[in-house]
N, C-alpha and C positions, 0 to 999 in steps of 0.2 A: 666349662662354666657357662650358664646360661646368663645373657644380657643383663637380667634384673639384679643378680645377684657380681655385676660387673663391677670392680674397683673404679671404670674409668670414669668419672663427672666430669664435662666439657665444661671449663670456666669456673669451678667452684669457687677457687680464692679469687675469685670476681667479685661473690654472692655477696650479701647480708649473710648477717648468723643465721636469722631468723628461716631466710632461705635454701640457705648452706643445711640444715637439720631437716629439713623438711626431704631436700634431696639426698641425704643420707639415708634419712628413716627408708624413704622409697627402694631404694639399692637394697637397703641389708634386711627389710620384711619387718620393719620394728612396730610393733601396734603401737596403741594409744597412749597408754599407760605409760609408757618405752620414752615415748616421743614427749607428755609431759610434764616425767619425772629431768630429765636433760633439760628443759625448757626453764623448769621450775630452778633447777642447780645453780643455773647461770642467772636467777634473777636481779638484775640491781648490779652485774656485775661482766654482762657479754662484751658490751665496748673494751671496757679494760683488757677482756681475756682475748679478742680482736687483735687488737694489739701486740699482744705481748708473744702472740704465738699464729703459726700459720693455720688456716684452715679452722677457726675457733668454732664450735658448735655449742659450746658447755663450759663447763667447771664442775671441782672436785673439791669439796669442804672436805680439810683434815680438821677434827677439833684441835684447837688449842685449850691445853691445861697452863695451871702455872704451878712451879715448881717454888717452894716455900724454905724456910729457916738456911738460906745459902746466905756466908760472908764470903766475901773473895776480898781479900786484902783489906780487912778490914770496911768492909763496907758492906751492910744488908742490901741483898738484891733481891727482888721477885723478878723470877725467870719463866719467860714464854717458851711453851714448848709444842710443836705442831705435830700429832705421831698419833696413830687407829690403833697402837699397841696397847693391850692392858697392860696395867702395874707397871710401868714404865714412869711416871710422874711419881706415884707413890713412891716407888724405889728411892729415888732422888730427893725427898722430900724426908723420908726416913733415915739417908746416908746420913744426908745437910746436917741432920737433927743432932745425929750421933758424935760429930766433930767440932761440935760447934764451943765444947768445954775447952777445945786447944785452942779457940782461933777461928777454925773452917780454914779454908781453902786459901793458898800461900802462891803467887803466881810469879814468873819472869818471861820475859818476851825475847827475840831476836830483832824484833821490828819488822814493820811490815815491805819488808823485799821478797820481790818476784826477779825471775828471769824467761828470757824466752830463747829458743835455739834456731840456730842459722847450720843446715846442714851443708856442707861443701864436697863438690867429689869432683872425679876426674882426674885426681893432683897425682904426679909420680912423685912425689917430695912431699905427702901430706907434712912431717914435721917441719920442714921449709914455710908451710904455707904457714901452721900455727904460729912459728917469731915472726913473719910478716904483716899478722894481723894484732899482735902484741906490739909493733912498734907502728902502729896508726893509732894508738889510744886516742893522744887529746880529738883525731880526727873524728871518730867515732862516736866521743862524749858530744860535741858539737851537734853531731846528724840526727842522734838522738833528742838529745834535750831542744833539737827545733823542732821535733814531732811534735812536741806536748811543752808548749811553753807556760800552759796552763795550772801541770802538774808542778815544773819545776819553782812557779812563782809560789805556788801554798810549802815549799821547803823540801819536793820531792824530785826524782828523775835521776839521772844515768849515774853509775855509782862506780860499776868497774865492769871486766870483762872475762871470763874464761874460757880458759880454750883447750880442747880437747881431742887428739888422735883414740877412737876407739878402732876396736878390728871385727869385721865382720863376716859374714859370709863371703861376700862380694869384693872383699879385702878392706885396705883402712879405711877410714872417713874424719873429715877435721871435723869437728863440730863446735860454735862460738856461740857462747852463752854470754847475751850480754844483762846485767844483774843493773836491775832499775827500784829504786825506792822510790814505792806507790801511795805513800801515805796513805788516806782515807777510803780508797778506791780498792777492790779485789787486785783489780790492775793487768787483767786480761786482756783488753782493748790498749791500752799504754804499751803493753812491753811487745804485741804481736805487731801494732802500728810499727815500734822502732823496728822491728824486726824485718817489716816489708821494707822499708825506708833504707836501710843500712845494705841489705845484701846484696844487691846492683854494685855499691861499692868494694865489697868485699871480691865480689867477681872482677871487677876493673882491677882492684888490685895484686892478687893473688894468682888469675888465671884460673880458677878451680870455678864448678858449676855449683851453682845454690839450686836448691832443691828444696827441700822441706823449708817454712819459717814460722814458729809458731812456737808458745808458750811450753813450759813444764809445769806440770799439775804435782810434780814431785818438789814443794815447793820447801825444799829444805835449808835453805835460810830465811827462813818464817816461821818460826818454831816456835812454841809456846809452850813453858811447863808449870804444872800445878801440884802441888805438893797439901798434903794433909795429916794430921796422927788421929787416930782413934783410941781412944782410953781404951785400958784393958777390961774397964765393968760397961763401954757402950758398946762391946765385943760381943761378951757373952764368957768370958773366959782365956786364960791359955791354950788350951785344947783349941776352940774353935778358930782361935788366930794361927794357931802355927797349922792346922786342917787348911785355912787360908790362902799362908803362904804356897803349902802344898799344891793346892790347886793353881796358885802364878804358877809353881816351878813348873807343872802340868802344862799347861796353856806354853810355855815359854820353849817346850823343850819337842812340842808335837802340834804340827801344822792343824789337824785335823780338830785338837781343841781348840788351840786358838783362832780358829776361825768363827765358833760359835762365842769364847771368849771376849773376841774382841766385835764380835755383831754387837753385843752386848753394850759395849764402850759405844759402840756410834750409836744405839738408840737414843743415847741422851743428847749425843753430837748434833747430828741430823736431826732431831726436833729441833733443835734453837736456830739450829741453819736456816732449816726452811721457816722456821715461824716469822726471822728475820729478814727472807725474802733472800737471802744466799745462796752459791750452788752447792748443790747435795751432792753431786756429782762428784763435783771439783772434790769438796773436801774427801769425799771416803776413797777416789783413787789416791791422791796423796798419801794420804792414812796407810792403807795398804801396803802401798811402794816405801812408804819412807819404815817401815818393821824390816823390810826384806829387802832392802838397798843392798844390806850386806852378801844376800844370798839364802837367809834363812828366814823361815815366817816364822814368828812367834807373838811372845804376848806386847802388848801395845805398853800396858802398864808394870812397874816394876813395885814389888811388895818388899817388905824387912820386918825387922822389929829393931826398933831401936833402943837405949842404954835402960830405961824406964819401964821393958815390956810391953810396950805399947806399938801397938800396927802403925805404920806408915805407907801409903802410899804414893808412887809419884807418876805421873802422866806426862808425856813426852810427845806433839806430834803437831806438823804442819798445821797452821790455822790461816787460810790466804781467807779472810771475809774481808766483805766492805760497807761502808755506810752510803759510796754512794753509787750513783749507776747500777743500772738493768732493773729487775721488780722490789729492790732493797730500795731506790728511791720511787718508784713508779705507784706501786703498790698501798691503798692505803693500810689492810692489815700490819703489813709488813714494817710501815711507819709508826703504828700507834703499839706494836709491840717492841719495838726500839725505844718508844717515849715511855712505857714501861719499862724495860730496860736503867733508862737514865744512866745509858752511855756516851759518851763525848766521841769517843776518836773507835778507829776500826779496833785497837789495840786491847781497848778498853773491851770489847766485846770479844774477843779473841778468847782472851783470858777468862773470861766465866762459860765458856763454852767447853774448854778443855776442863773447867773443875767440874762442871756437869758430867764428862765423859766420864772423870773417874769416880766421881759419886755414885752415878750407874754402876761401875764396875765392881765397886763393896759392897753394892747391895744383892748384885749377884750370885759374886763369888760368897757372902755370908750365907746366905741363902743356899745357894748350892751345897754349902759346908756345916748344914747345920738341918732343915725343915725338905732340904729339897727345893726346887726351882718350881713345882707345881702346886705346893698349898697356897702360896700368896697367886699365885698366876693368876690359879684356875678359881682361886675367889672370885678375882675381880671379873676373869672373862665368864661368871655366870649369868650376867647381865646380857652379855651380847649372845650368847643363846637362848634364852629367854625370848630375845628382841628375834631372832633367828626363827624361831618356831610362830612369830604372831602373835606374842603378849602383848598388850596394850595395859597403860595407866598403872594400876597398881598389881595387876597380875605380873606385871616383869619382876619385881621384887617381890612377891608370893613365890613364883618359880624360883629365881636365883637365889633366894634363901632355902628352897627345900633342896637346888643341886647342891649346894653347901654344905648341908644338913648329911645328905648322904653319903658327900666324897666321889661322887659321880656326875659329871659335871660335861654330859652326852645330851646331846639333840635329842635321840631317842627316848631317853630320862625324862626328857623336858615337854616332849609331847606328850606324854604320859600324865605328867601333873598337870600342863594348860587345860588339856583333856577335862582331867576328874574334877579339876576349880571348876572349868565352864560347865559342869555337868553335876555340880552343886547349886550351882547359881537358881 
């Protein structure tokens, strides 16, 4: 590798942005254009992204849409959603519309509890060690709840503890999960704090070596579930509902659907996430892990029909978000889409994010079960080829109407008609 094209910058995270880009653009050969489209990204907004991450040169606008006719328990909500996907907002907007004769969206929470884990090894008596650290409790609650005395005074912090011998390669391991209510907070920084704090003692006491300390993203007692029915005329029918359920049982019974199944579900998840300034991360490993806890990956969502003929769906799955701490308070997108929102508590937000997943999920699975997944798709993504090929102004909707028109909905299509417009003109 020649020098110019070297990774190494002496000092970067020293730089300015402004400087930091400019010694980038240099390294990787970026021309003009390059240098002040990145320039332009971050305008109005490089300090914040400074901040918030190492080594900042830029930003990245995901549009926000907002997602329309959603109740969740009784209450109309306009929902922010941040996602480059087409028909993804629509979807959701269309589900919303469809439930809205039962109700909408019916939710329950577990609260907001997190845990984090204390790995212990070493021990010729691992089950020895685990009643050892089960008769230190109240010691434990105390070490904790002086980590964050802050948490515990708004009505949150150390709750209980569990403790665990698994078996592994290497042979047993105790493992102590201590289980903290984070109130308002994600609660990453609370339970991995108690976590460093506690396991020097658990070493003092026990004799076993601490090794790992740090949170579970498999936050399953945090769970939030949303429930909905769909009349049998905002279906389309019996056929296309019980086609429906078909495709749950599909997704539920074969890894390989439900993985596109449940992509599906987090389009709607992961939009509200991130538009809320939450981790996207965090939630879709949870997600993940908490379908396959058991050993099997399947569908996220469970479908029926119940006594009336009517589709039900229900939604099941980890929701660790917070209102406050990291880019959820930092951020002001992230705030003024909360204050849309006109959510109070982390809980409250919890719970319209899981009925978002499953509104996604019926608009898919309808779809899928009825037109196909690619006439609404590839409507909408006719726009963004259009935009693909260099249409400006009113030729992006000249084009994206005649890809429509055709049922072919190709770059090459599309240069074809920019083409003959500009060659009208």
């Amino acid at each position: 590798m020649s020098d110019a094209r070297s990774s190494r910058i002496e000092g970067l995270h020293k730089m300015t942005p402004t400087e930091r880009l400019q010694a980038v653009a240099a390294k990787a050969g970026l021309g003009n254009e390059a240098i002040a489209s990145l320039a332009q990204a971050a305008e109005g907004r490089i300090e914040l992204a400074d901040r918030l991450v190492e080594n900042a040169i830029s930003s990245i606008a995901i549009p926000i849409g907002v997602a329309t006719n959603m109740i969740v328990d009784g209450r109309e909500v306009l929902v922010p959603m941040a996602t480059e996907e087409s028909s993804v907002i629509a979807a959701v907007c269309n589900a919303a519309k469809r439930c809205r004769p039962t109700g909408g969206f019916f939710t329950s929470s577990s609260g907001p509890v997190m845990a984090a884990q204390i790995q212990l090894l070493g021990a010729s008596d691992p089950e020895q060690v685990r009643l050892k650290v089960y008769e230190r409790l109240d010691e434990i609650r105390t070490i904790c709840n002086e980590t964050d005395p802050l948490l515990v005074k708004f009505g949150g912090g150390f709750r209980d503890i569990e403790v665990r011998v698994i078996e592994t390669a290497e042979g047993p391991m105790t493992i102590v999960h201590i289980i903290v209510d984070t109130r308002d907070a994600m609660g990453a920084n609370a339970v991995n704090s108690m976590a460093e704090a506690l396991a020097p003692r658990l070493v003092e006491w026990t004799g076993a070596r601490s090794l790992l300390r740090i949170l579970t993203n498999l936050a399953d007692r945090r769970v939030v579930r949303a429930r909905a029915v769909w009349p049998l005329e905002e279906i389309g029918g019996e056929e296309v509902r019980d086609d429906m359920i078909s495709a749950y049982h599909f997704a539920d019974a074969d890894p390989y659907r439900a993985a596109t199944h449940n992509k599906g579900i987090m389009n709607g998840v992961s939009a509200v996430v991130l538009a809320t300034g939450n981790d996207t991360r965090a939630i879709e490993a949870g997600a993940h892990s908490f379908v396959a806890r058991n050993g099997h990956y399947g569908s996220m969502s469970r479908w029926e029909e119940d006594a009336d003929g009517n589709l039900v769906g229900i939604l099941e799955m980890p929701m660790a978000v917070g209102l406050i701490g990291g880019a959820t308070k930092i951020h002001p997108t992230a705030q003024a889409c909360l204050k849309l929102l006109g959510v109070e508590t982390a809980d409250q937000l919890a719970r319209i994010i899981v009925s978002i997943g499953l509104a996604q999920n019926f608009a898919a699975m309808r779809a899928l079960a009825t037109t196909g997944i690619q006439k609404g798709h590839m409507a909408l993504h006719a726009q963004n080829v259009a935009l693909l090929v260099g249409a400006v102004g009113d030729e992006i909707d000249q084009v994206a109407s005649e890809l429509k028109a055709l049922g072919k909905v190709r770059q090459d299509v599309a240069e074809e008609i920019l083409a003959r417009l500009r060659a009208g003109k």
